[in-house]
C-alpha positions as CSV (number, residue, x, y, z in Angstrom):
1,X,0.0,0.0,0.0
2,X,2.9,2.2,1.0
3,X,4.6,1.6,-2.5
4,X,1.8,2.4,-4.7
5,X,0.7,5.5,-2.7
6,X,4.9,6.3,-3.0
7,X,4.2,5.9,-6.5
8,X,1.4,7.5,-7.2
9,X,3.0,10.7,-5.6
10,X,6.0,10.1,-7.4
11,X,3.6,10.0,-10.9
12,X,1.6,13.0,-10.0
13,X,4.8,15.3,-9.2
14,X,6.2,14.5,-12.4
15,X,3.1,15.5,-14.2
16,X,2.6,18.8,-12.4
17,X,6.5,19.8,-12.9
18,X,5.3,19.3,-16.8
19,X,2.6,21.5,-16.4
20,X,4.6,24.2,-14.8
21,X,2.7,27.5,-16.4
22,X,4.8,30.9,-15.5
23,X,4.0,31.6,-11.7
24,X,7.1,34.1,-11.6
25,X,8.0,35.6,-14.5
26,X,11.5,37.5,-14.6
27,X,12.3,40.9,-15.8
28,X,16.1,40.5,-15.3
29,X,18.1,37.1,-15.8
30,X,21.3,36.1,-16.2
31,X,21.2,35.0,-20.2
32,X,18.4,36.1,-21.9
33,X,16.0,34.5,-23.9
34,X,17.3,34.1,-27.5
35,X,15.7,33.5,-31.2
36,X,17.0,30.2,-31.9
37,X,16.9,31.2,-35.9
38,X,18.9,33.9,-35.3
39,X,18.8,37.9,-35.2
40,X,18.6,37.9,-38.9
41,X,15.5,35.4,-39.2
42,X,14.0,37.3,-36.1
43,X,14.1,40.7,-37.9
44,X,12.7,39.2,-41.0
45,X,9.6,37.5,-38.6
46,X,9.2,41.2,-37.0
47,X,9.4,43.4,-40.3
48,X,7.5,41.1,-42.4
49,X,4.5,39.6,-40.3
50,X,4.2,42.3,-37.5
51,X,4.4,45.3,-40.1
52,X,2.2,43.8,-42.6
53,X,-0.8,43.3,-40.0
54,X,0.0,47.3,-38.8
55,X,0.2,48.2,-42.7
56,X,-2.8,46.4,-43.1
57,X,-4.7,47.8,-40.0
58,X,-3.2,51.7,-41.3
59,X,-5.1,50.3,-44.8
60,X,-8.4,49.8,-43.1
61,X,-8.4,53.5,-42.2
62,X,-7.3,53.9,-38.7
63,X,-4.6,55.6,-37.3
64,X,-1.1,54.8,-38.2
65,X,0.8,53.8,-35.8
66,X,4.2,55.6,-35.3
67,X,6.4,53.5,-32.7
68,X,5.0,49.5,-31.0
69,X,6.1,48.4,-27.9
70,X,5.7,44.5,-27.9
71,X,6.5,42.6,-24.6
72,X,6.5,39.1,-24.8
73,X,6.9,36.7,-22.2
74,X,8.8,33.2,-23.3
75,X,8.0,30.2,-20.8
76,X,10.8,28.1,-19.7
77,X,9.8,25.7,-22.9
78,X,10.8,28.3,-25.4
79,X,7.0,29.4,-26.8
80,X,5.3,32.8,-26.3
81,X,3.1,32.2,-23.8
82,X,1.8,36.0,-23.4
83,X,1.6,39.2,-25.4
84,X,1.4,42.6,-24.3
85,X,1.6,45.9,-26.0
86,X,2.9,48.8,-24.0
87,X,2.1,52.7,-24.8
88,X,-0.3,51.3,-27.4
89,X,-2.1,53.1,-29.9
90,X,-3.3,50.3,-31.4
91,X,-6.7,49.3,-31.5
92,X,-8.4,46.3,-30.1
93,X,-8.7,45.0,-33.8
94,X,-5.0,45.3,-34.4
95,X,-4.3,44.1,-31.5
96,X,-6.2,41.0,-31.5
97,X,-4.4,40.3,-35.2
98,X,-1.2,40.7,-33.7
99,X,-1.7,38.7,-30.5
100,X,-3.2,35.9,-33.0
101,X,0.6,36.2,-35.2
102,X,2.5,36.2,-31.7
103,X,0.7,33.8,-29.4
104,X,2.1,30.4,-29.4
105,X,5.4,31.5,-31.6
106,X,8.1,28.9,-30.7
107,X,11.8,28.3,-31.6
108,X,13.1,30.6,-28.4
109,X,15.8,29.4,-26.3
110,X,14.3,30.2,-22.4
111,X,16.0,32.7,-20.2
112,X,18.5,31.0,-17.9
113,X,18.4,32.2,-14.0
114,X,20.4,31.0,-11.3
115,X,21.4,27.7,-13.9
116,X,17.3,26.6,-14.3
117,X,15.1,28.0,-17.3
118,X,13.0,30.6,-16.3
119,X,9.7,32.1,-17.8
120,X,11.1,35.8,-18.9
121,X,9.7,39.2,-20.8
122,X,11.2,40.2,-23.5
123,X,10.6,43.7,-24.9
124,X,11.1,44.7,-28.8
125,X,10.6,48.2,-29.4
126,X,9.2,49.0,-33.0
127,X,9.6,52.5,-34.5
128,X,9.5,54.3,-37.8
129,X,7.4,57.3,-38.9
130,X,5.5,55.3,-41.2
131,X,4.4,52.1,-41.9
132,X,4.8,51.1,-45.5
């Protein structure tokens, strides 16, 4: 009886630690998280998907927007687990599209902290004078 109530704890541990969801998420951290593709490829993501939804949303007649603020946080598996745009003039419309692109994007390495992967914001400021 001991053994398999040992095991069961021993079952149900192991699926929680899978679970793990961001209960502390980290501003500052030793290394980063990093776009495993590269700066180049992350660049190419943010100028090509991010400005065509804003281009398109400038299109559709409302306000261009001049600078983006985009905070993401990476979980300690490496996907976007949470989108926020700060100093936003976006408007909910946009910003559903964009959180839509962002939500879910993988192929991050997760910020390291104190030698364990850590859930971490990441901030990418966006700014030109117009969107084209």
């Amino acid at each position: 009886m001991k053994s398999a109530l040992f095991l069961c704890c021993i079952l149900f541990a192991g699926i929680a630690a899978k679970a793990q969801v961001c209960d502390t998420i980290y501003r500052a951290v030793q290394y980063p998280p990093v776009y495993t593709a590269g700066q180049d490829a992350l660049n190419k993501f943010i100028y090509r998907d991010i400005v065509d939804v804003v281009s398109r949303c400038s299109e559709e007649g409302e306000n261009p927007v001049t600078k983006l603020y985009i905070v993401l946080t990476i979980n300690h598996t490496g996907s976007v687990s949470d989108v926020y745009f700060r100093e936003s003039e976006l408007t909910e419309k946009c910003t559903n599209m964009l959180c839509h692109k962002l939500l879910g994007w993988k192929g991050w390495k997760p910020a390291v902290h104190n030698g364990r992967e850590v859930c971490c914001q990441l901030l990418i400021p966006i700014k030109c004078m117009k969107w084209q």
